[in-house]
VEXDREN-2710 file (C-alpha; in Angstrom, 1 decimal):
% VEXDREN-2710
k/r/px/py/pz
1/UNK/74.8/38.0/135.7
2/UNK/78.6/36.5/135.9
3/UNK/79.3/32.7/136.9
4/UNK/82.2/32.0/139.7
5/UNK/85.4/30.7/139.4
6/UNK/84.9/26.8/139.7
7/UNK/88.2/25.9/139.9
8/UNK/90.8/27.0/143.2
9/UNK/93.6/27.0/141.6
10/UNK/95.1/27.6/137.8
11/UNK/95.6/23.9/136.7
12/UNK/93.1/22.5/138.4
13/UNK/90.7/21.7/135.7
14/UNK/92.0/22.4/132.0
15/UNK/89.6/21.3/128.7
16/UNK/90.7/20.1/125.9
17/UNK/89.1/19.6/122.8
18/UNK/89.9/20.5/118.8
19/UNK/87.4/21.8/116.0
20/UNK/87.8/23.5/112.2
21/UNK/88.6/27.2/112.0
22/UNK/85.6/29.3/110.4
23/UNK/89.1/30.6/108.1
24/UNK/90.6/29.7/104.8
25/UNK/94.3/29.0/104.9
26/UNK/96.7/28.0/102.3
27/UNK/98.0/24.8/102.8
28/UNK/102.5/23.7/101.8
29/UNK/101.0/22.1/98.4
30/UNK/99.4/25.5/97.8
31/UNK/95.7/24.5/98.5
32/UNK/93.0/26.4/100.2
33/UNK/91.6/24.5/103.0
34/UNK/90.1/24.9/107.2
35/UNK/92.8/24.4/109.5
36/UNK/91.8/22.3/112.4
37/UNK/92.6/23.8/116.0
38/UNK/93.6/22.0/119.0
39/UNK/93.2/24.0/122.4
40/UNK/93.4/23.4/126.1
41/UNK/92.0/25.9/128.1
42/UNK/92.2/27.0/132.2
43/UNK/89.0/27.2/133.6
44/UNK/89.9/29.0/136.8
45/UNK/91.6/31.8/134.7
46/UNK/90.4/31.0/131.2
47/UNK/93.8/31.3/130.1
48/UNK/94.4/29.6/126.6
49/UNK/97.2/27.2/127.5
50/UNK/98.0/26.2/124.2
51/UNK/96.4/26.5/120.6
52/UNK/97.8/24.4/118.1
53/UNK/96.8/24.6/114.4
54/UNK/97.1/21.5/112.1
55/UNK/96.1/21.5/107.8
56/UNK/94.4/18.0/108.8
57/UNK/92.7/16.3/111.2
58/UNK/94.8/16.4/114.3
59/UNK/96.7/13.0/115.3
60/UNK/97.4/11.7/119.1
61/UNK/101.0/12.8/119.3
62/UNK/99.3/16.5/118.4
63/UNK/97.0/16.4/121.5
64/UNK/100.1/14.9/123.3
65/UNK/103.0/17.7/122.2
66/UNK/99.8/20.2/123.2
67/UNK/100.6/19.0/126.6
68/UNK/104.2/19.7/126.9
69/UNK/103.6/23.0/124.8
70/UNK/101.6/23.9/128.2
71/UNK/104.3/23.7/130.2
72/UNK/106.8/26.2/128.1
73/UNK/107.0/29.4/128.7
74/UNK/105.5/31.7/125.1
75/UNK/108.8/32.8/123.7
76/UNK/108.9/36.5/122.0
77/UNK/108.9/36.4/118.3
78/UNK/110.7/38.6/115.8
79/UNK/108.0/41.8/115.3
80/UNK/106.1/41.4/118.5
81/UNK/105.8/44.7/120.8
82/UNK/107.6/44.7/124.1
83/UNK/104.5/45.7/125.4
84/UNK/103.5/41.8/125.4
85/UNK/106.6/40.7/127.6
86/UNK/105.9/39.6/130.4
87/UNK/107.6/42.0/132.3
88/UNK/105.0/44.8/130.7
89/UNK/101.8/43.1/131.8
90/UNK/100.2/42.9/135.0
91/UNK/101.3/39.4/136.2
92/UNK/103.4/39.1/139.0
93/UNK/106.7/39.4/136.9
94/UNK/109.7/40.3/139.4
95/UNK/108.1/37.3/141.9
96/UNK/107.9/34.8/138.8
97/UNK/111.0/35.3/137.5
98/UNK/112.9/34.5/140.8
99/UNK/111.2/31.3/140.9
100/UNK/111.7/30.6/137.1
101/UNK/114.5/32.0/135.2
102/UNK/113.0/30.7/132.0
103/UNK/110.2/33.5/132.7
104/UNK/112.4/36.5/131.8
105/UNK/112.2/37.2/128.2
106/UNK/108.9/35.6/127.8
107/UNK/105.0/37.2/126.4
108/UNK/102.4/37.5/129.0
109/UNK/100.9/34.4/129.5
110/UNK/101.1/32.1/132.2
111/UNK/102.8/28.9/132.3
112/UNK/99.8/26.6/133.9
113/UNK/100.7/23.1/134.9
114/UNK/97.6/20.8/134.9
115/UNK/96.5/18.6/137.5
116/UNK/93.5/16.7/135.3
117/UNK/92.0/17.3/131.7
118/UNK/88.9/17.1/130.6
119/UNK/88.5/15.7/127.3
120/UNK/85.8/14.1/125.0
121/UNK/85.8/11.1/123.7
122/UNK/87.7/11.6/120.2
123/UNK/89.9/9.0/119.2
124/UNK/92.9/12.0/119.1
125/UNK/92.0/12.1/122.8
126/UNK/91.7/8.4/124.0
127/UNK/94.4/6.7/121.9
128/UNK/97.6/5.1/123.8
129/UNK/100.0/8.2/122.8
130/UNK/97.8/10.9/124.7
131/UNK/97.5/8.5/127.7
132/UNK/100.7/7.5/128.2
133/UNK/101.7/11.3/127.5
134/UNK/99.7/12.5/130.3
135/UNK/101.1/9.6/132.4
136/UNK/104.0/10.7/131.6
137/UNK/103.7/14.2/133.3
138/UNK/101.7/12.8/135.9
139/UNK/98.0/14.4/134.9
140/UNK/94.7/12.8/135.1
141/UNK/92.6/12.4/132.2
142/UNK/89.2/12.6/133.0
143/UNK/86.8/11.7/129.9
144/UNK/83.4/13.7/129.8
145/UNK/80.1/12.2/128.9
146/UNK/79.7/11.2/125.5
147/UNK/77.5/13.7/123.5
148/UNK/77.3/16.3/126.8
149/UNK/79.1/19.5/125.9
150/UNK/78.0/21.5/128.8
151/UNK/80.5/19.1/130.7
152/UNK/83.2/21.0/129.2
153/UNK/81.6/24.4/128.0
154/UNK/84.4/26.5/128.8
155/UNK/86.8/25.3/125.3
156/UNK/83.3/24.9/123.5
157/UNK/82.8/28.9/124.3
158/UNK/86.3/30.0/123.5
159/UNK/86.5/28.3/120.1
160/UNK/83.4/30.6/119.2
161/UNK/84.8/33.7/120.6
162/UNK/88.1/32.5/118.5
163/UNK/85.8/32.4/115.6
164/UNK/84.1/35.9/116.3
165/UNK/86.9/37.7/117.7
166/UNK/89.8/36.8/115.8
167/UNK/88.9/34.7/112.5
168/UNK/86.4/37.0/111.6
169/UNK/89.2/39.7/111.1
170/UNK/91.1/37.4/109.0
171/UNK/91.4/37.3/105.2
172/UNK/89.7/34.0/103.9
173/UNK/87.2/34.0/106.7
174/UNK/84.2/31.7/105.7
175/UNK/81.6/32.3/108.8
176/UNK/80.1/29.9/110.4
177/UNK/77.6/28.2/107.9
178/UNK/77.8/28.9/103.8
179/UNK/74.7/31.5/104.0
180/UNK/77.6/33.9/105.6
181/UNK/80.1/32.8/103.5
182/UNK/81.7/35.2/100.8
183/UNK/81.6/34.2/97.1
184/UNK/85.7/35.1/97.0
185/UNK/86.8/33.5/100.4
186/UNK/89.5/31.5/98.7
187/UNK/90.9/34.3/96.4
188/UNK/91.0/36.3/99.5
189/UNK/92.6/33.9/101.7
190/UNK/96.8/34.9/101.8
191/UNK/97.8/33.2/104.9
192/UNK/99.6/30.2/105.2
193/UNK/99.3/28.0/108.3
194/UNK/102.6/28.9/109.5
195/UNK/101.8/32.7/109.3
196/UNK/98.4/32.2/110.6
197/UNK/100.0/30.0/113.2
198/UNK/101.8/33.2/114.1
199/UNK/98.9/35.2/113.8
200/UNK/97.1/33.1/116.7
201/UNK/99.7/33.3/119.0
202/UNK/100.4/37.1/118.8
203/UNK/96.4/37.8/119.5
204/UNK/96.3/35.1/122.8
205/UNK/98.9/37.4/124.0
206/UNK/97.3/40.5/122.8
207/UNK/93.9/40.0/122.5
208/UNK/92.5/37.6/124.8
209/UNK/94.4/37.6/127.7
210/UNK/94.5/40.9/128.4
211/UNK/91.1/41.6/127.6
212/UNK/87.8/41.3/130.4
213/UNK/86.0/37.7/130.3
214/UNK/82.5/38.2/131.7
215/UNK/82.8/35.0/133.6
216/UNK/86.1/36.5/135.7
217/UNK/86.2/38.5/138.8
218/UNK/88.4/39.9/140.8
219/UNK/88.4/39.2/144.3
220/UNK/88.9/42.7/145.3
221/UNK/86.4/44.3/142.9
222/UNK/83.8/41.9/142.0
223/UNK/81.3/43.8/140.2
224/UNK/84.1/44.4/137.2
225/UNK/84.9/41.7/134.5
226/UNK/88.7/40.5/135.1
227/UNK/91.2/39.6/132.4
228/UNK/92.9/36.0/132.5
229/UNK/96.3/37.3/133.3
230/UNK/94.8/39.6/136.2
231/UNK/92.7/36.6/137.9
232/UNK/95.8/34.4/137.5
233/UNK/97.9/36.8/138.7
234/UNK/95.2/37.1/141.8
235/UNK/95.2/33.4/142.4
236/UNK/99.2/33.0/142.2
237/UNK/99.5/34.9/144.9
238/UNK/97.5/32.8/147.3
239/UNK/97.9/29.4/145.7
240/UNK/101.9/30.1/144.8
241/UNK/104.1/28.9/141.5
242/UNK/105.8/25.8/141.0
243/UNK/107.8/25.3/138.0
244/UNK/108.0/21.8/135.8
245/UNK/111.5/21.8/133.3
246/UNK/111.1/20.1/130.4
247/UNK/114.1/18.3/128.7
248/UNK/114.4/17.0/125.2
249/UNK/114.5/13.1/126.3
250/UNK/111.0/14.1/127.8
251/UNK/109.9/15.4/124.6
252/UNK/110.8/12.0/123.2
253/UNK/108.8/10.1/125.5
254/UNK/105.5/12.2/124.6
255/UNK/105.8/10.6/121.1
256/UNK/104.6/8.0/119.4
257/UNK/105.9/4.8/119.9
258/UNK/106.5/1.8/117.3
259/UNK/108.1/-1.9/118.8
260/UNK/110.8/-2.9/115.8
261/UNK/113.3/-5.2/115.3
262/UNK/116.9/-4.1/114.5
263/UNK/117.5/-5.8/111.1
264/UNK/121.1/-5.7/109.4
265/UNK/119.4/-2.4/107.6
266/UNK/118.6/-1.2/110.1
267/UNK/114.9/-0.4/111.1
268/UNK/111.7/-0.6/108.5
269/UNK/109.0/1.9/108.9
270/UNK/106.3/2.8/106.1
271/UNK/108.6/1.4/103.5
272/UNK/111.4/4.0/104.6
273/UNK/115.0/2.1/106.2
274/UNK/116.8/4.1/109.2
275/UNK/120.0/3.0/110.3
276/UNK/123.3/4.4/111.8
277/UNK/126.6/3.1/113.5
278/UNK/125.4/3.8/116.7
279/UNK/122.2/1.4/116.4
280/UNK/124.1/-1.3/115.7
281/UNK/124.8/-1.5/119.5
282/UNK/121.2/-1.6/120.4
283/UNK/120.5/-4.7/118.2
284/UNK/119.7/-8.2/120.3
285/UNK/118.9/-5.7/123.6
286/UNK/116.4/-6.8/125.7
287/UNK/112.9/-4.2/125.8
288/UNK/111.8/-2.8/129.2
289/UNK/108.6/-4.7/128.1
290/UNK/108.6/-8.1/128.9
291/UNK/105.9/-8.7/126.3
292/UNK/107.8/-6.9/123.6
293/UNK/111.0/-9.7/123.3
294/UNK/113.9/-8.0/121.7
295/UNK/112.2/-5.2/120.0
296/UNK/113.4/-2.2/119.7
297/UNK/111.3/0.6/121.2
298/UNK/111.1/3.2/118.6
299/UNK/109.8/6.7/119.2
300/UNK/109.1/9.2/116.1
301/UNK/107.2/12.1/114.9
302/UNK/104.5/11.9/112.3
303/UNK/105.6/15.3/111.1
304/UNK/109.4/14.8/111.0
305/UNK/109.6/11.2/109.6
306/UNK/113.7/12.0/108.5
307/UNK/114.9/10.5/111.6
308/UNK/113.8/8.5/114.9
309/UNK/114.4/7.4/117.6
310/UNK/115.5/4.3/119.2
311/UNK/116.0/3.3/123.4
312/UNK/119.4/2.4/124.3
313/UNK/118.4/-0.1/127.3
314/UNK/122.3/-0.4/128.3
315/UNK/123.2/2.7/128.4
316/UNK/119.3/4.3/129.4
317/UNK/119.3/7.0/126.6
318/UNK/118.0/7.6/123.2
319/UNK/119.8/7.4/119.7
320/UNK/119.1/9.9/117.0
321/UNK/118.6/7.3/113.9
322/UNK/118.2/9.1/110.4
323/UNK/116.7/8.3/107.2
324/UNK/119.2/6.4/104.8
325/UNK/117.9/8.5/102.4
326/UNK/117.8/11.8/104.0
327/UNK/120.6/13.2/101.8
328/UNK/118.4/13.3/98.8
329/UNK/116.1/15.2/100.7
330/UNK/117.5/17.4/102.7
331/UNK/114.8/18.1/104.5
332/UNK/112.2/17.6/107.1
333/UNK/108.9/16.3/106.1
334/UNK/106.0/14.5/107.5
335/UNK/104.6/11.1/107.2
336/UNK/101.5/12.1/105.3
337/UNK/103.9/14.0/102.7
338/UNK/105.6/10.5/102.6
339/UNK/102.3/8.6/101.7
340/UNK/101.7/11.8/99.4
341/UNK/104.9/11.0/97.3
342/UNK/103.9/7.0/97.4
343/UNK/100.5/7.7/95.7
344/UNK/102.5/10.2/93.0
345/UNK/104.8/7.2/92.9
346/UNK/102.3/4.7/92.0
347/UNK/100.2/7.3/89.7
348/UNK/103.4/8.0/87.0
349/UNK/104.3/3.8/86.7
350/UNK/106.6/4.1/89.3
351/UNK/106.9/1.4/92.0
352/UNK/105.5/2.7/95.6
353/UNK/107.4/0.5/97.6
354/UNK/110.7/1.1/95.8
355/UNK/112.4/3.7/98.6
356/UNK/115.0/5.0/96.3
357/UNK/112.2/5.8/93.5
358/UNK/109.7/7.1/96.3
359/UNK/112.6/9.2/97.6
360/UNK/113.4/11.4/94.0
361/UNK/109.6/11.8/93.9
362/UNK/109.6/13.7/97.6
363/UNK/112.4/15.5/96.4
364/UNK/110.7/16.9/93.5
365/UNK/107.5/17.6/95.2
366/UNK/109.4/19.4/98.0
367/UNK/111.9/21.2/95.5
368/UNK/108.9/22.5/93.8
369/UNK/107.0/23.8/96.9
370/UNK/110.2/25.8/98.1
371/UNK/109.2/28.0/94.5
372/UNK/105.4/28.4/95.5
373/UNK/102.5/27.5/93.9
374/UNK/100.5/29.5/91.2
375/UNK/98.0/30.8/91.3
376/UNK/95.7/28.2/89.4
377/UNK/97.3/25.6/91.9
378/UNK/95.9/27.1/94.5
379/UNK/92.0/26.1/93.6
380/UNK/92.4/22.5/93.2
381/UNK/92.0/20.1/95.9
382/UNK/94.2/17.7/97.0
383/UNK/93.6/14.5/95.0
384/UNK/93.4/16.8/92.2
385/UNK/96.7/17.8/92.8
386/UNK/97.4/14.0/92.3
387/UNK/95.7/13.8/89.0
388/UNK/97.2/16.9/87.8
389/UNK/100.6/15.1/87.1
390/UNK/102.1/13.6/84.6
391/UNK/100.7/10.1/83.8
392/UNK/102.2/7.6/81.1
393/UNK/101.9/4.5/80.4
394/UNK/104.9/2.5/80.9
395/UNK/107.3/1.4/78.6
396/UNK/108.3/-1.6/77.6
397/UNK/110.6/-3.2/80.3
398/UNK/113.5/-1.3/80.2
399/UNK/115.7/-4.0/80.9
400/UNK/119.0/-2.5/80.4
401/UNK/120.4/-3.1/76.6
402/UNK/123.5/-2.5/74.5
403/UNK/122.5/-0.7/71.3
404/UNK/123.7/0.0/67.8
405/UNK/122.7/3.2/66.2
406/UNK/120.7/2.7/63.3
407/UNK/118.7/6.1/63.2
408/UNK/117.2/7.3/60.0
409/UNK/116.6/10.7/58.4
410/UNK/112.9/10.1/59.9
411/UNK/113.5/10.3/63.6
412/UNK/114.6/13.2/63.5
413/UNK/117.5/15.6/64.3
414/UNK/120.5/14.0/63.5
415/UNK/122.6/12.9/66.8
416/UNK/125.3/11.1/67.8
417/UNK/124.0/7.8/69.8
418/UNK/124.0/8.2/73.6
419/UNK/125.2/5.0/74.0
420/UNK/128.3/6.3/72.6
421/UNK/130.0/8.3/75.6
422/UNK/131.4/11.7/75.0
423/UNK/135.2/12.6/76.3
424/UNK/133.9/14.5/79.1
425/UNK/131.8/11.9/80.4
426/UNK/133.9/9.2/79.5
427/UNK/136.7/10.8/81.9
428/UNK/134.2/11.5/84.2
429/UNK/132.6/8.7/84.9
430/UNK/133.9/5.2/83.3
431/UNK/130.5/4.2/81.6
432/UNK/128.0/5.4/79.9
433/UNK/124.4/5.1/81.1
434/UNK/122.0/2.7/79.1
435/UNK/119.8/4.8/77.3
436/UNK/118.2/4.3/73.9
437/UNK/116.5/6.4/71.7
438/UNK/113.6/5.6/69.8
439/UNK/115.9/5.2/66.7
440/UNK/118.0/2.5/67.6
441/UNK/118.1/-1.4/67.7
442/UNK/118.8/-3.7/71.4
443/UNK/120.1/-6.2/72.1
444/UNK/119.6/-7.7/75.7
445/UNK/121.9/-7.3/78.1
446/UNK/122.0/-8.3/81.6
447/UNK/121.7/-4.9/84.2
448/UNK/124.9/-4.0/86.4
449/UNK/124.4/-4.1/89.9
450/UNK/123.0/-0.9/91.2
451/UNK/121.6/0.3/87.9
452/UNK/117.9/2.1/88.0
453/UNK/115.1/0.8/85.9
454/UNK/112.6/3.8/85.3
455/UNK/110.7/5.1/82.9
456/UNK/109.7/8.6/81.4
457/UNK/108.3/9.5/84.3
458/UNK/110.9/9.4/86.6
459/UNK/113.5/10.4/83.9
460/UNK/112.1/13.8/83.5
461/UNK/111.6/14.0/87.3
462/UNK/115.0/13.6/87.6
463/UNK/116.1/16.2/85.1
464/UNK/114.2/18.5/87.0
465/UNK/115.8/17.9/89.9
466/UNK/119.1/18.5/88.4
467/UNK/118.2/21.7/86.6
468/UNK/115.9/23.1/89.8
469/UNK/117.4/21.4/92.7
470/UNK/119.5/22.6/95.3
471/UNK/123.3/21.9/95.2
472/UNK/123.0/18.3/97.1
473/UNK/119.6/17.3/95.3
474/UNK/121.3/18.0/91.8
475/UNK/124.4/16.0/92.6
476/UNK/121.9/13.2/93.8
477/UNK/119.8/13.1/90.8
478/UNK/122.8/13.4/88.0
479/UNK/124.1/10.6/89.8
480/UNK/120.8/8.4/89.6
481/UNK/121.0/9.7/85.5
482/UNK/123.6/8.1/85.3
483/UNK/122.2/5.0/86.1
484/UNK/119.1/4.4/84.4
485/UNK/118.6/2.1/81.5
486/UNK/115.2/2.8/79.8
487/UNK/114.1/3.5/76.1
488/UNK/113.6/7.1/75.3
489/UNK/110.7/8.1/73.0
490/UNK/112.1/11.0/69.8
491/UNK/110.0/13.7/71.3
492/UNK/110.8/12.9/75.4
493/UNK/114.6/12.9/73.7
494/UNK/114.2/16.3/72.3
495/UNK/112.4/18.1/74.5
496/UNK/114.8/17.2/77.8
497/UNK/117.5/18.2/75.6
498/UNK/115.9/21.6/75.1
499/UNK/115.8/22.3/78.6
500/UNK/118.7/21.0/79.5
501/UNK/120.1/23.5/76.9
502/UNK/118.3/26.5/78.2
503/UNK/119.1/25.8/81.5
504/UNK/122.7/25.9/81.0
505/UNK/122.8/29.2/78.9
506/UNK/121.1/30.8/81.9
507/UNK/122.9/29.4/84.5
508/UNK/124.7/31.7/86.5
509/UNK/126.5/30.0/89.0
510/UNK/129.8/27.6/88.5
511/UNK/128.1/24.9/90.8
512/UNK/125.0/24.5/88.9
513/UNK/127.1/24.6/85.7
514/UNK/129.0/21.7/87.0
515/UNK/126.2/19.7/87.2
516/UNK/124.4/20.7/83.6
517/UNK/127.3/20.4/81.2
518/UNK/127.7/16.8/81.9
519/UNK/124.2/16.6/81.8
520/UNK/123.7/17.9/78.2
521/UNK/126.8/15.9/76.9
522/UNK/124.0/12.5/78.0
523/UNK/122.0/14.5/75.2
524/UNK/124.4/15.2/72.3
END
């Protein structure tokens, strides 16, 4: 027994809906977790438009970039077989590529363009960003019946055979309930999400849309199961191709979108400040919405909170705003890594809204997921993750002080005062940063404009930075060193010196050696 085609034409009628992956997958802070997967699928051809896979629950502007991701052809990746171009499969390659040029160095699979989507009623799938996105491109959203899957069993059946005929292949592959679940399926799990990402992609192309779907037919010989490429290559030919371009202000529109005044510092958002020259002209415009004042219409995306961007009204285009504080990053991340950071913030004594402080705490955690995880990382959850650093409580208020050395023979080593610059740093810099050892006597002072208050915490964050940090990121952090007045316990003292120390005698590279010997001379 085989069902029909219900739909005429590819496009007609694609489902959408997302679910958890039956496999384990390490996620960037090194834990083991499901992946959740977002899919739309053709049900005239049963072609997987797109399959996106997210380490948490998937957001609005994911089910809304899934749409545009749709409309692009697959690109080849580095490894793939030629056999999956295009031009090696059985679609209708030579009469494609005349009509689309974008078509000739593609993988087999077909660029499908929906008319209307069927979708449940998850809150990914009704909010404003997927609606106005599929306004947008000019497709219909129809919503199914709540709590009826049958009206859209064709994604419901394709995430189980996505389950059965792919994850089940996979290392870290949990099954479908815990009673077919291995007792090693994290220690077996080896994939990221990028790489399983990859793996995904390669096997639509592959492994699915090649291969006979007992719901598919031919016209011309019925009583054999047909592939998805060969029934949309059937029904091309009758119902004829008609290609959509995307451009990158299109892209922009699909995302989010946040109303903001233009402040003299330029744009808030989540306690991070953008601002360039070029939004300074944008400031005072009028919004397209009436309702909306002078507010700025903002567009950005959750994963790639370094920059945004803003509607020029005057000129009708958009403006690339970054992060003020991008250049201590350096480096894309997403706004649930921000709120990641704020919580580590908050959890070492640190202030949460302070950007500067929340910004050297990304840094860190990012500089330390470029080296990779260890292995007993990779079995702790995520909020243990958060527990598992360094708490203190913090110390006294480090309102900045001038000191006069009065160290004993009991507090160990014997060292010259810090407050007392050496010649290097002296030349260097001007001034010498206000720290104090646990040895010597303060007097108040009032701070210098500019000057950090931290505590341990963030003052052995920030030697890490220098000593593990890329070029920029060291040059940041020695910089904010040089600023911070705090009170330094004997043993904090000793040990940063240690590994300040060590660090330089292995250093083997004049850059990084610029930025340690001033940092030990803070230390002698």
């Amino acid at each position: 027994m085989f069902t029909a085609v219900v739909a005429a034409r590819p496009g007609e009628q694609v489902q959408m809906d997302g679910t958890t992956l039956d496999v384990m997958a390490m996620m960037d802070d090194g834990v083991m977790d499901r992946p959740e997967l977002v899919m739309a699928v053709d049900v005239a051809t049963r072609t997987i438009c797109a399959a996106v896979l997210r380490p948490e629950k998937a957001k609005a502007v994911d089910a809304a970039l899934l749409l545009a991701r749709m409309m692009v052809p697959e690109p080849m990746r580095p490894g793939w077989d030629q056999v999956l171009r295009m031009s090696a499969s059985r679609l209708p390659f030579a009469r494609l590529v005349d009509i689309d040029r974008r078509l000739e160095l593609v993988a087999a699979k077909p660029v499908i363009v929906p008319e209307t989507i069927v979708i449940d009623h998850g809150r990914v799938f009704v909010s404003e960003a997927f609606t106005r996105a599929a306004r947008t491109l000019g497709i219909s959203v129809q919503p199914a019946r709540p709590k009826t899957g049958s009206d859209k069993p064709h994604v419901e059946r394709t995430f189980e055979s996505i389950n059965t005929l792919f994850c089940q292949h996979v290392p870290g592959y949990t099954g479908r309930d815990v009673t077919r679940r291995g007792t090693d399926v994290a220690d077996r799990a080896v994939w990221s999400i990028g790489e399983l990402q990859e793996l995904l992609d390669e096997w639509v192309i592959a492994g699915w849309q090649s291969r006979p779907h007992e719901g598919l037919r031919h016209p011309f010989s019925p009583d054999r199961a047909a592939s998805p490429n060969d029934v949309y290559a059937a029904m091309v030919a009758a119902a004829g191709y008609v290609p959509i371009t995307l451009t990158g202000d299109d892209y922009i529109e699909l995302l989010p979108v946040e109303w903001r005044m233009i402040g003299e510092a330029g744009i808030q958002i989540g306690y991070r400040t953008y601002n360039c020259r070029e939004l300074r002209a944008c400031r005072g415009q009028p919004s397209l919405d009436p309702g909306r004042g002078n507010r700025a219409e903002v567009h950005y995306d959750p994963y790639d909170v370094s920059r945004i961007w803003v509607r020029d009204t005057r000129r009708d285009c958009w403006v690339t705003v970054p992060w003020t504080h991008h250049s201590l990053v350096r480096q894309p991340f997403a706004e649930f890594t921000w709120r990641y950071a704020r919580r580590a913030a908050a959890g070492r004594g640190v202030d949460d809204t302070n950007e500067t402080a929340v910004a050297v705490v990304l840094a860190g955690l990012l500089a330390r997921a470029e080296q990779g995880p260890s292995r007993e990382r990779r079995v702790l959850a995520r909020d243990q993750v958060v527990n598992a650093l360094p708490t203190r409580a913090p110390l006294p208020h480090p309102a900045t002080s001038r000191t006069t050395c009065t160290t004993s023979s009991t507090s160990g080593p014997s060292r010259r005062c810090p407050h007392r610059p050496s010649r290097s740093q002296s030349r260097k810099r001007g001034r010498w940063p206000g720290w104090s050892h646990s040895g010597c006597s303060t007097r108040s002072r009032k701070a210098t404009p500019g000057e950090l208050h931290r505590s341990d915490p963030i003052l052995e964050l920030l030697v890490d930075l220098a000593i593990t940090g890329n070029w920029e990121v060291s040059r940041e952090a020695l910089g904010l060193l040089s600023s911070i007045n705090a009170d330094i316990g004997k043993d904090m003292w000793n040990r940063l010196h240690d590994r300040v120390q060590a660090a330089l005698l292995t250093a083997d590279d004049e850059q990084r050696t610029e930025v340690l010997e001033p940092l030990l001379d803070m230390f002698v």
